[in-house]
KEKE-3310 file (N, C-alpha, C; in steps of 0.2 Angstrom, whole numbers, plus 5000, padded with zeros to 4 digits):
npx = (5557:5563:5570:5577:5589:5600:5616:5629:5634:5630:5629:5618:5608:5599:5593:5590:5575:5567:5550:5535:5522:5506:5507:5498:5482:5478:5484:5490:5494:5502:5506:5517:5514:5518:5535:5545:5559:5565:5569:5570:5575:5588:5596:5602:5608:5617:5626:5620:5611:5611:5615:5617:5615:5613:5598:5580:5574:5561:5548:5536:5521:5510:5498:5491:5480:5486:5484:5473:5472:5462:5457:5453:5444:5439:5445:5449:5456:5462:5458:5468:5476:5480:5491:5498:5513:5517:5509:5491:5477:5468:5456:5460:5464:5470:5471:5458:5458:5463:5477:5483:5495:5503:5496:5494:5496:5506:5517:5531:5534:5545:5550:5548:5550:5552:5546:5536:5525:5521:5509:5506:5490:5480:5467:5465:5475:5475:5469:5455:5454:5440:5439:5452:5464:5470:5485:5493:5491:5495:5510:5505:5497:5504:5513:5505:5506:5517:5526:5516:5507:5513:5517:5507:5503:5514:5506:5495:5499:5507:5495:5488:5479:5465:5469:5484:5499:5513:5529:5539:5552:5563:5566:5567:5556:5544:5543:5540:5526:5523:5520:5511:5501:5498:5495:5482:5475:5473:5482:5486:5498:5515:5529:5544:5558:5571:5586:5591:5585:5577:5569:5563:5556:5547:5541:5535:5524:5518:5510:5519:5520:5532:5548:5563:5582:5589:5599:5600:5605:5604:5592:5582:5582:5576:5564:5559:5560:5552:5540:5534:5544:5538:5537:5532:5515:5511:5525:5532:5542:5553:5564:5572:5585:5598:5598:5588:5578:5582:5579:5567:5558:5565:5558:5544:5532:5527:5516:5513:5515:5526:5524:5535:5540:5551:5563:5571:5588:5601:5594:5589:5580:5579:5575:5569:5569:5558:5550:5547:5546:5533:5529:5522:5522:5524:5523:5529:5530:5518:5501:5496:5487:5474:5473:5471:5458:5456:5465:5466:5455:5458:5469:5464:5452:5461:5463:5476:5492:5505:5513:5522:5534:5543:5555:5564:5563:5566:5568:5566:5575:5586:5587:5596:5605:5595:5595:5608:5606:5600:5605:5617:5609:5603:5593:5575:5567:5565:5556:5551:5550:5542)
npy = (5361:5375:5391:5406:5408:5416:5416:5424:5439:5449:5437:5427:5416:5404:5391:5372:5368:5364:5358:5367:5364:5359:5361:5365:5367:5377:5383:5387:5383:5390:5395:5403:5420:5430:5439:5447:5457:5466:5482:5479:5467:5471:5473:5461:5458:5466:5465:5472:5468:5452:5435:5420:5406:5397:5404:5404:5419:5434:5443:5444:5443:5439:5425:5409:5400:5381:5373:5369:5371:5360:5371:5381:5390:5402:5404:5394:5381:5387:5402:5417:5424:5438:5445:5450:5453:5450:5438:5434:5430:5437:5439:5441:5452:5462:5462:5465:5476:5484:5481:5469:5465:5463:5453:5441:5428:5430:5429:5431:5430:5423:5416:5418:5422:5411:5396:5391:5393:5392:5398:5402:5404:5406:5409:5421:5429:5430:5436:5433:5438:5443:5440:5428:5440:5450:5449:5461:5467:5462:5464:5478:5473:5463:5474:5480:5471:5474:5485:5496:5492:5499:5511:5516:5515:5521:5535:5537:5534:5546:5554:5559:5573:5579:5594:5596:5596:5584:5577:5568:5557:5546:5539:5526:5511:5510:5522:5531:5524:5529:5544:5539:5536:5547:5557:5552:5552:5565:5576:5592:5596:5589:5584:5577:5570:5568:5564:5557:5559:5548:5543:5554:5561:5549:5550:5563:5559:5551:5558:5568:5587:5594:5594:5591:5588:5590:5584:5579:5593:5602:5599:5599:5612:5615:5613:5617:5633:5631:5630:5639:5642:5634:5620:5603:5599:5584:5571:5559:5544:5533:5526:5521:5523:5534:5546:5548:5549:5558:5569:5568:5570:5581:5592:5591:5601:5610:5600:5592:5575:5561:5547:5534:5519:5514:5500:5504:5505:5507:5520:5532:5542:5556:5558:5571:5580:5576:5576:5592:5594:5592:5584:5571:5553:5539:5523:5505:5488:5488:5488:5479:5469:5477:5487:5479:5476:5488:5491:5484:5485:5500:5496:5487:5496:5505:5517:5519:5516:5507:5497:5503:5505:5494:5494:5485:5467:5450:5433:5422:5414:5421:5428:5434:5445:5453:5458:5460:5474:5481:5484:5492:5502:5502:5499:5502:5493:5476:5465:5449:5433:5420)
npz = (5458:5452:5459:5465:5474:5489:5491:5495:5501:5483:5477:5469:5464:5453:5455:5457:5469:5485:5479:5482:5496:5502:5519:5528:5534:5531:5520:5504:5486:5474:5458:5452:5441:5437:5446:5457:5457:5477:5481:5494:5494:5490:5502:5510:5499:5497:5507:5518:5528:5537:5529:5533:5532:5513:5506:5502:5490:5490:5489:5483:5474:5459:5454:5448:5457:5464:5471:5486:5505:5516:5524:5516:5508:5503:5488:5476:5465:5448:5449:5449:5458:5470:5482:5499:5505:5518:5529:5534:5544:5542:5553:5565:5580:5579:5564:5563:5566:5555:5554:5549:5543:5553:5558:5572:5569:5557:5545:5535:5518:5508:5498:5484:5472:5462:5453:5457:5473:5492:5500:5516:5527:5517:5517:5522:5517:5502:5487:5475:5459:5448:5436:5425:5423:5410:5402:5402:5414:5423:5427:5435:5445:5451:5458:5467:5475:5485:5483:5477:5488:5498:5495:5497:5509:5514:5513:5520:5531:5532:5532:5521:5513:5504:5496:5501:5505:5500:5502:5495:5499:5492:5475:5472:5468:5478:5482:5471:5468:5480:5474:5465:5476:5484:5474:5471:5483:5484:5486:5483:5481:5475:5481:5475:5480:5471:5463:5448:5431:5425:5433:5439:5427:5427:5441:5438:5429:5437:5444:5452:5456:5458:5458:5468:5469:5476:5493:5511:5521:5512:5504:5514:5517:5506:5503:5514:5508:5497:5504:5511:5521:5532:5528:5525:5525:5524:5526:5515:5522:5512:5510:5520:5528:5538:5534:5527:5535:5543:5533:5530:5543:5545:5536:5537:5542:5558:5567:5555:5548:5547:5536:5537:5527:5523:5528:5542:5543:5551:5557:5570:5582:5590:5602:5611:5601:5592:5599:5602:5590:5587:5577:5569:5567:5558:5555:5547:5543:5526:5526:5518:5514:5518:5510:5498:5488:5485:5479:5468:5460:5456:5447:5437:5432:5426:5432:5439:5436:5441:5439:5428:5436:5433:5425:5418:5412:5414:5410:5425:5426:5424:5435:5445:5436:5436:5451:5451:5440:5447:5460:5454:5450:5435:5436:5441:5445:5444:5433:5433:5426:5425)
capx = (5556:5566:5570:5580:5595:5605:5622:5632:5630:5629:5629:5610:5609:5594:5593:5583:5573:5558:5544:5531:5515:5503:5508:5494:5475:5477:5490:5487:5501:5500:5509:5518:5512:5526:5536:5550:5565:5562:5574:5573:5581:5596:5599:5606:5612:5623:5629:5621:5608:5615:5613:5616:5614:5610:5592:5577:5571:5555:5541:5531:5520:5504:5498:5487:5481:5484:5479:5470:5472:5456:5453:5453:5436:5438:5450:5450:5463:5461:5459:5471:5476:5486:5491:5502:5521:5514:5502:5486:5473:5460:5450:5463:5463:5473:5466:5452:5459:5468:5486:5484:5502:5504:5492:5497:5496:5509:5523:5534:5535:5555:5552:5542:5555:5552:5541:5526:5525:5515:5505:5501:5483:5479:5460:5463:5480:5475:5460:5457:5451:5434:5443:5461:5465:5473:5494:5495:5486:5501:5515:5503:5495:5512:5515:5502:5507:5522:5529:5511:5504:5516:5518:5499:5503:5517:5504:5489:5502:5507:5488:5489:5474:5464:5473:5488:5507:5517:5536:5540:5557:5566:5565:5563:5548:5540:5543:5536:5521:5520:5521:5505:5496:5498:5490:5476:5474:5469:5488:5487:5507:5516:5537:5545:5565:5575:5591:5590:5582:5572:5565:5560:5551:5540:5539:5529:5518:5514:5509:5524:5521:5539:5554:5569:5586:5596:5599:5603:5604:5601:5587:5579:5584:5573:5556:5556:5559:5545:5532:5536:5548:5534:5537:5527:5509:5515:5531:5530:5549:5553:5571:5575:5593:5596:5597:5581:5574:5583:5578:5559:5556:5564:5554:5538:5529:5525:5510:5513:5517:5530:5523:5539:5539:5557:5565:5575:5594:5605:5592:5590:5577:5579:5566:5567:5571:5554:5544:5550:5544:5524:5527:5517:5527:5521:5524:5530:5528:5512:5496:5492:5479:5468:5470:5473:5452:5453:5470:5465:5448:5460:5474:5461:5451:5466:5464:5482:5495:5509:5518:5527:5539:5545:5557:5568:5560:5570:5567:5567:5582:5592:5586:5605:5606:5590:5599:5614:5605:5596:5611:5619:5605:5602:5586:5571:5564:5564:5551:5554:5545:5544)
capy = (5367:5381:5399:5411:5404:5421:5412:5428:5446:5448:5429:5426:5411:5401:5383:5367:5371:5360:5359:5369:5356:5359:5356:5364:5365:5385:5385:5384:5384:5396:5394:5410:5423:5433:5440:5453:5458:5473:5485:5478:5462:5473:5473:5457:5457:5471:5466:5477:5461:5445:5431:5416:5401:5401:5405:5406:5424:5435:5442:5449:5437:5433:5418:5403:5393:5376:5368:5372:5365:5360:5375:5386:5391:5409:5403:5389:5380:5390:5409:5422:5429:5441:5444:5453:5450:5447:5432:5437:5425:5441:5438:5440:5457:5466:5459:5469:5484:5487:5479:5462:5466:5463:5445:5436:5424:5434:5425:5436:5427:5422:5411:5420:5421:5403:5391:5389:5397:5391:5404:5401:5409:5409:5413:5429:5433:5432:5440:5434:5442:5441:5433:5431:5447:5450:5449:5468:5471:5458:5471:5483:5470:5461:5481:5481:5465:5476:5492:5499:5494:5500:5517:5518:5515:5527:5542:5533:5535:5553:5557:5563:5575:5584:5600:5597:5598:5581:5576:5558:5555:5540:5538:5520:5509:5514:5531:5531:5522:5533:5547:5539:5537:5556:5560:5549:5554:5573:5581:5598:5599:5582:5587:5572:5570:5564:5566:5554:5561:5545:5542:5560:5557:5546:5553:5567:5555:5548:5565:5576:5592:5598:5589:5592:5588:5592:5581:5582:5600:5609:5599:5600:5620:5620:5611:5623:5638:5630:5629:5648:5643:5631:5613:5599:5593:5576:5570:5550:5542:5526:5524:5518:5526:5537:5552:5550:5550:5564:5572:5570:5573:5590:5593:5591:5607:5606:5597:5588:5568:5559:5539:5529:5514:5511:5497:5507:5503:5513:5525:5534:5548:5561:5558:5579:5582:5572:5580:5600:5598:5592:5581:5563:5548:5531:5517:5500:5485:5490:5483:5477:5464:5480:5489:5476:5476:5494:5494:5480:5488:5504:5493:5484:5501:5509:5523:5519:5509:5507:5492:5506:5506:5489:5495:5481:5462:5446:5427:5421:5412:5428:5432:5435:5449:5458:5460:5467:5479:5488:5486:5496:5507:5503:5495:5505:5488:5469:5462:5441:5430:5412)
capz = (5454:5451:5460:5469:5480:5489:5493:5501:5497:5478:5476:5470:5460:5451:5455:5461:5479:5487:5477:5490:5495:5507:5524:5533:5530:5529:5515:5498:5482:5469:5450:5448:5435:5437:5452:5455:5463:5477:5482:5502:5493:5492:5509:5510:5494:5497:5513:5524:5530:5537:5525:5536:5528:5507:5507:5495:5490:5487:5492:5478:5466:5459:5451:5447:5463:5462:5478:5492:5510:5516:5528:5513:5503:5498:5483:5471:5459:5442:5451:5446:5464:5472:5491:5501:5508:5525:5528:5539:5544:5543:5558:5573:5584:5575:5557:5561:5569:5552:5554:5545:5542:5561:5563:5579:5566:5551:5543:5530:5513:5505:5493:5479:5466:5459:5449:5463:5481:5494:5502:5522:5527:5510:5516:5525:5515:5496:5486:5469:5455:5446:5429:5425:5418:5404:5404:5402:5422:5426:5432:5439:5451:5456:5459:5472:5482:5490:5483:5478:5493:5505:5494:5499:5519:5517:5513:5523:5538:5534:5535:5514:5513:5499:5494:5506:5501:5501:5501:5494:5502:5490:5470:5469:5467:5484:5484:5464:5472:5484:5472:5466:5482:5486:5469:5471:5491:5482:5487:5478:5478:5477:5480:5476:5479:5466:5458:5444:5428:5423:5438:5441:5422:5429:5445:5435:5424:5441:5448:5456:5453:5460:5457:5472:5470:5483:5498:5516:5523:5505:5501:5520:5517:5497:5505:5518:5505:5493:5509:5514:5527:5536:5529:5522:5529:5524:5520:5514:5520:5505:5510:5527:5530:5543:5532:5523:5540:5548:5529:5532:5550:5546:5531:5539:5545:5565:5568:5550:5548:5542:5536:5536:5526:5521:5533:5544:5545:5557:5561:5577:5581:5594:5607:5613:5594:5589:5606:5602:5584:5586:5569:5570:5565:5560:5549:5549:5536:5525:5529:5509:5512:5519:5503:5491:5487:5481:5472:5462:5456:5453:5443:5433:5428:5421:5437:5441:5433:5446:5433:5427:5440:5432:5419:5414:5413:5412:5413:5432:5427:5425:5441:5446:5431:5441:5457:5449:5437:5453:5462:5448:5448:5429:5434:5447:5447:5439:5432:5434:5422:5426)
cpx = (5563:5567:5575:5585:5599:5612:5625:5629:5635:5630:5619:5611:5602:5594:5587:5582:5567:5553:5541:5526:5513:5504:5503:5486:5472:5481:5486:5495:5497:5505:5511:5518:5519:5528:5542:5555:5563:5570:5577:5578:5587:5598:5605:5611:5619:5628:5627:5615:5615:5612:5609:5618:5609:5602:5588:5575:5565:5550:5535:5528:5511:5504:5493:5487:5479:5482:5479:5473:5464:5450:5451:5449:5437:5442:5450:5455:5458:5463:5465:5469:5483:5486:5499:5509:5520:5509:5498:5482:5465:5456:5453:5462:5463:5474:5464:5451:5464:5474:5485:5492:5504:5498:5496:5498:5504:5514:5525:5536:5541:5554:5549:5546:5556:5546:5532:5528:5521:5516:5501:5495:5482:5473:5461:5470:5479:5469:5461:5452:5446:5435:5447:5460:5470:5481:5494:5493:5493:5506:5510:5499:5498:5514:5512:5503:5513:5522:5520:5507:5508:5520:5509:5499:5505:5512:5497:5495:5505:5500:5487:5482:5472:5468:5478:5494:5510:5522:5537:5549:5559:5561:5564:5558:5543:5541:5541:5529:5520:5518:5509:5498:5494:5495:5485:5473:5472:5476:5485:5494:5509:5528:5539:5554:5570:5582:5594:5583:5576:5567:5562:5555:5545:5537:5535:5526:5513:5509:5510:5522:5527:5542:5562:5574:5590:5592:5601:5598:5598:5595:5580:5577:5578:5567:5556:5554:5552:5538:5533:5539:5544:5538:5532:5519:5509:5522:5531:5540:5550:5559:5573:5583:5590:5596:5591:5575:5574:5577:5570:5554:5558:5561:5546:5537:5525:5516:5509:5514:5520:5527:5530:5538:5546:5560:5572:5583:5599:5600:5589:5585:5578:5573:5563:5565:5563:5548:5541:5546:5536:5525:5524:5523:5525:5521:5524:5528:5521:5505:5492:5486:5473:5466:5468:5463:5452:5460:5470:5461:5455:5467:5469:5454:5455:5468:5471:5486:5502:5516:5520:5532:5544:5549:5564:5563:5564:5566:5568:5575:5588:5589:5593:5607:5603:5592:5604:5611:5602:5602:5615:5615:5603:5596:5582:5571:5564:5562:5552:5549:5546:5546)
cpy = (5371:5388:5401:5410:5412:5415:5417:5436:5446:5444:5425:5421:5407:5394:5380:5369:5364:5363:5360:5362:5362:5357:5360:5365:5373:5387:5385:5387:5385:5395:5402:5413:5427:5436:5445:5453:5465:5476:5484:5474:5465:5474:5469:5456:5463:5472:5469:5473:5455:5443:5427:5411:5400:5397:5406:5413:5427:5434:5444:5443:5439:5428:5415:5399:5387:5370:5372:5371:5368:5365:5380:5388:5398:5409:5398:5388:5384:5397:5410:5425:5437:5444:5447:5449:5447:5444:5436:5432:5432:5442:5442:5449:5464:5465:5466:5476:5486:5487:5473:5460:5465:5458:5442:5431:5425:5431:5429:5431:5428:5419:5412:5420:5414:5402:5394:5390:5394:5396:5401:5407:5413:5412:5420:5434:5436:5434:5438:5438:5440:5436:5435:5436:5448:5454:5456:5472:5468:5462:5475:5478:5466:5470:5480:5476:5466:5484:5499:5499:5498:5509:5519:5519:5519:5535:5541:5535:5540:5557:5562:5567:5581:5591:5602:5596:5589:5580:5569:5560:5548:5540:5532:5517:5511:5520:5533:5529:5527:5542:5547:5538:5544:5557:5558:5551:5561:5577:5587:5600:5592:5583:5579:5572:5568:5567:5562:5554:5555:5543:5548:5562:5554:5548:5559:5564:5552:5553:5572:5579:5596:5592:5593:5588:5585:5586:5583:5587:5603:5606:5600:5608:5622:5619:5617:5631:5638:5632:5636:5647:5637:5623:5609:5598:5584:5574:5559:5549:5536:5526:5517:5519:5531:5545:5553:5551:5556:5570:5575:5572:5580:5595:5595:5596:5603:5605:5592:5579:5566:5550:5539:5522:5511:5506:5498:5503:5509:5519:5525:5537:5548:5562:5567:5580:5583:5576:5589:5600:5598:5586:5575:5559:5543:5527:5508:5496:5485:5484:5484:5474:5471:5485:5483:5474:5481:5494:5490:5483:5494:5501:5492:5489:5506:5516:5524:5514:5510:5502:5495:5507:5499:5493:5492:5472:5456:5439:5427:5420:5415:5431:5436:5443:5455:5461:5466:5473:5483:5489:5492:5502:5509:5499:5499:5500:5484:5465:5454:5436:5423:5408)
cpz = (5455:5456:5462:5472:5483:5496:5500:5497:5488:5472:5475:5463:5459:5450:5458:5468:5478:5483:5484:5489:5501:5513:5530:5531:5529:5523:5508:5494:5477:5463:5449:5442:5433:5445:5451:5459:5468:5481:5489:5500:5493:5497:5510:5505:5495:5504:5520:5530:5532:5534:5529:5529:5520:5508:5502:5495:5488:5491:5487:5472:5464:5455:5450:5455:5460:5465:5483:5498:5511:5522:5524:5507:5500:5492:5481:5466:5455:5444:5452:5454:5467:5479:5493:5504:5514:5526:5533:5538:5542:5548:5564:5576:5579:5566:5556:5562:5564:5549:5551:5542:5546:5564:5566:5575:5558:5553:5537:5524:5512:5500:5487:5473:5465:5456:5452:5470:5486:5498:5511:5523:5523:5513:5519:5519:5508:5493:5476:5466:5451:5440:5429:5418:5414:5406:5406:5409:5425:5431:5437:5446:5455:5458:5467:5478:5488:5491:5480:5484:5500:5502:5497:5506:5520:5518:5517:5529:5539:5534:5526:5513:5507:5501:5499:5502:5504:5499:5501:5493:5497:5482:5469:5469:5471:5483:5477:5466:5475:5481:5468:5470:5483:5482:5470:5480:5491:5484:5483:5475:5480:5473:5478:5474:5475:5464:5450:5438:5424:5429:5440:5433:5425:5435:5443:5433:5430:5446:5452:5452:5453:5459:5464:5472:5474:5487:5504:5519:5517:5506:5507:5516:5508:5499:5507:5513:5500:5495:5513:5523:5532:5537:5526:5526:5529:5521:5521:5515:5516:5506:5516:5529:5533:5540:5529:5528:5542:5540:5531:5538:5552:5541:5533:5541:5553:5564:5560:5550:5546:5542:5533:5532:5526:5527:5533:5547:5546:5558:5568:5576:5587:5598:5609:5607:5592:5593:5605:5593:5583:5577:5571:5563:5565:5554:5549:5542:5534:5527:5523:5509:5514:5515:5494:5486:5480:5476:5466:5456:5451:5450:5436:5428:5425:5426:5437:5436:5436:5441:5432:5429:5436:5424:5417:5417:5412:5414:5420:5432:5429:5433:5444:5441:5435:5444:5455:5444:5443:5456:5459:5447:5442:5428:5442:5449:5442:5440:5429:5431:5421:5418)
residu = (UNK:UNK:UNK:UNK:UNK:UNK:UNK:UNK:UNK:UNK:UNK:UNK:UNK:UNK:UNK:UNK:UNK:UNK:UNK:UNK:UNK:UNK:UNK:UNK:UNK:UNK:UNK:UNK:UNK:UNK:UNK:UNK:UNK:UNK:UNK:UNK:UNK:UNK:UNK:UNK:UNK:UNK:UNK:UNK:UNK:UNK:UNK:UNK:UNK:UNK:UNK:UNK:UNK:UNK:UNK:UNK:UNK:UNK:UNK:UNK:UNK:UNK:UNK:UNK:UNK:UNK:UNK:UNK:UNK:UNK:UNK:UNK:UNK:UNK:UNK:UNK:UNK:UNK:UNK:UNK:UNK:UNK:UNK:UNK:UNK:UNK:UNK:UNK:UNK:UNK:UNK:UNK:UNK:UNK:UNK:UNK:UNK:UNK:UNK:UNK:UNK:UNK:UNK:UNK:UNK:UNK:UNK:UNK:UNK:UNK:UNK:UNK:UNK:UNK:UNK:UNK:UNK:UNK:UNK:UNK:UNK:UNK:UNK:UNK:UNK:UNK:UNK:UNK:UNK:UNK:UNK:UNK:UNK:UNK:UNK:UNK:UNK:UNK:UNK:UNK:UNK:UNK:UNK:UNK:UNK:UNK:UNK:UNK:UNK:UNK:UNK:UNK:UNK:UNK:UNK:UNK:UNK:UNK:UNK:UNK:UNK:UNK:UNK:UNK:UNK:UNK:UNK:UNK:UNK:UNK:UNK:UNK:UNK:UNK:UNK:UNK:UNK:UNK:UNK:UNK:UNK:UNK:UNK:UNK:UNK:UNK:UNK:UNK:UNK:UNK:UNK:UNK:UNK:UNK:UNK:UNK:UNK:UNK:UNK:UNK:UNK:UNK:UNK:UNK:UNK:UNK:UNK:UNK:UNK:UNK:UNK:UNK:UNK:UNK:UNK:UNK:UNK:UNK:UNK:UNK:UNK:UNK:UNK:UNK:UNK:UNK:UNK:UNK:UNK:UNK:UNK:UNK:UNK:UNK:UNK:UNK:UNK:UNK:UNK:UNK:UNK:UNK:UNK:UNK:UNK:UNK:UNK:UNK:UNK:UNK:UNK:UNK:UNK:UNK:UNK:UNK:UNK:UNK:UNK:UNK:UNK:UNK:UNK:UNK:UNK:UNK:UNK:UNK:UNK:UNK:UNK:UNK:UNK:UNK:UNK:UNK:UNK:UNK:UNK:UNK:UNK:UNK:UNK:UNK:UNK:UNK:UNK:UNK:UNK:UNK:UNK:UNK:UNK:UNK:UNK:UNK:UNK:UNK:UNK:UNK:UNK:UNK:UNK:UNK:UNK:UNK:UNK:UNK:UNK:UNK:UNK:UNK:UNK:UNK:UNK:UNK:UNK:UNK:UNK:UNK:UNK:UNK:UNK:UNK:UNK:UNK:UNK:UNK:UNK:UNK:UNK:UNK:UNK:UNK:UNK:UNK:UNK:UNK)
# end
């Protein structure tokens, strides 16, 4: 088959890889429906990741399963599934206590941009759907396998509660995501930070009520002015740089929360800094499989339609094209169609 190759940084090329197979009795392989580029993938892509040696890429898919291994009953060839970036077997300690994202058993998927994936601890990692749904649910439920669920962690780990104020730190996918978790979690005020005018578009359609600007200091200096000087009760961080951290940690009103999701590069935090202000802080890669029940129900009802983040689409092939429109910033997100 076919997918994803990253050579060096902005070296992404679509060539032959290993057909996936089954090689344990927990796996199963899946026929990609469609799949996408995420904005982590620019890490490496831009250099700021080591490569290493050229590697396949992708974590975001769903699919057709095409086989099983023979440990695995909650899913059948034909079923329309869909499953997180981090495998889980469902059962283990920390499964049950919520983090499936964190199985003593979890393996981080790479290889989703291509033809067919296989999928380790398929039974506890993937959930299908009652029937395959119609192409049009397609994006919003590849939505939910990364950047939807991990915009749901970010406001699930700032604690987002009816008629509270929150601050969505990062304009792309996840932080648009998490724009619509905070609505849907009853926010009363949903600030959301942007300086690029299509994405602060949808950022309202998805629920902001405020739109901020500014960056840094000023924009630290405009929250505070908005919340009479106090600060957020949640602020969701979706970047992972050390300024979108410093941003939301001084954002937040004492005793507020900041959920983290962005996968933090060069950040520090201030152990007294963090002690002296009473904020609560918590994050880490999202724990999708423990939503992925309810955000499908709410895809497939029309509740939410997170697909919207996906605003350019191209053949897999062009996958290369993908990379560079985000890169470029001429694309939020790209939608990759086998």
């Amino acid at each position: 088959m076919r997918g994803a190759v990253i050579h060096a940084p902005g070296d992404v090329r679509f060539e032959a890889v290993d057909d996936p197979r089954i090689v344990h009795p927990t796996d199963a392989v899946i026929r990609t429906a469609v799949t996408c580029v995420c904005g982590s993938d620019l890490w490496p892509y831009r250099g700021a990741e080591p490569i290493g040696d050229p590697h396949p890429m992708g974590h975001e898919y769903v699919g057709f399963v095409e086989e099983v291994g023979s440990a695995v009953t909650s899913v059948k060839p034909g079923q329309f599934v869909v499953g997180s970036f981090a495998t889980s077997d469902n059962t283990c300690a920390n499964c049950r206590n919520g983090f499936p994202s964190n199985c003593l058993h979890r393996e981080f998927l790479s290889t989703c941009q291509a033809e067919y994936v296989r999928i380790p601890h398929a039974q506890g990692t993937l959930v299908a759907t009652d029937e395959v749904p119609d192409e049009e649910f397609w994006p919003g439920l590849l939505a939910i396998s990364d950047v939807m669920g991990t915009g749901w962690w970010a406001a699930d780990a700032a604690e987002v509660e009816p008629g509270s104020t929150a601050v969505v730190v990062g304009d792309g996918a996840v932080g648009l995501c998490g724009v619509i978790a905070a609505t849907e979690m009853g926010a009363e005020r949903v600030i959301a930070m942007s300086r690029h005018a299509s994405r602060q578009e949808l950022a309202r359609e998805f629920g902001a009520t405020d739109i901020v600007a500014e960056r840094g200091e000023e924009g630290i200096a405009r929250i505070k002015e908005m919340t009479g000087g106090i600060g957020a009760d949640s602020v969701l961080e979706c970047v992972g740089t050390a300024e979108a951290m410093r941003q939301a940690l001084h954002t937040a009103r004492p005793g507020g929360n900041v959920g983290f999701v962005g996968v933090p590069h060069e950040v520090a935090i201030d152990g007294q800094e963090l002690f002296f202000s009473h904020v609560g802080l918590r994050g880490g890669p999202a724990p999708v499989r423990r939503y992925l029940p309810d955000l499908i129900d709410r895809v497939l009802t029309r509740r939410i339609d997170p697909g919207k983040v996906f605003d350019l689409t191209l053949p897999l092939a062009q996958v290369a094209e993908g990379y560079k429109a985000m890169d470029e910033r001429r694309a939020v997100k790209t939608l990759l169609t086998p």
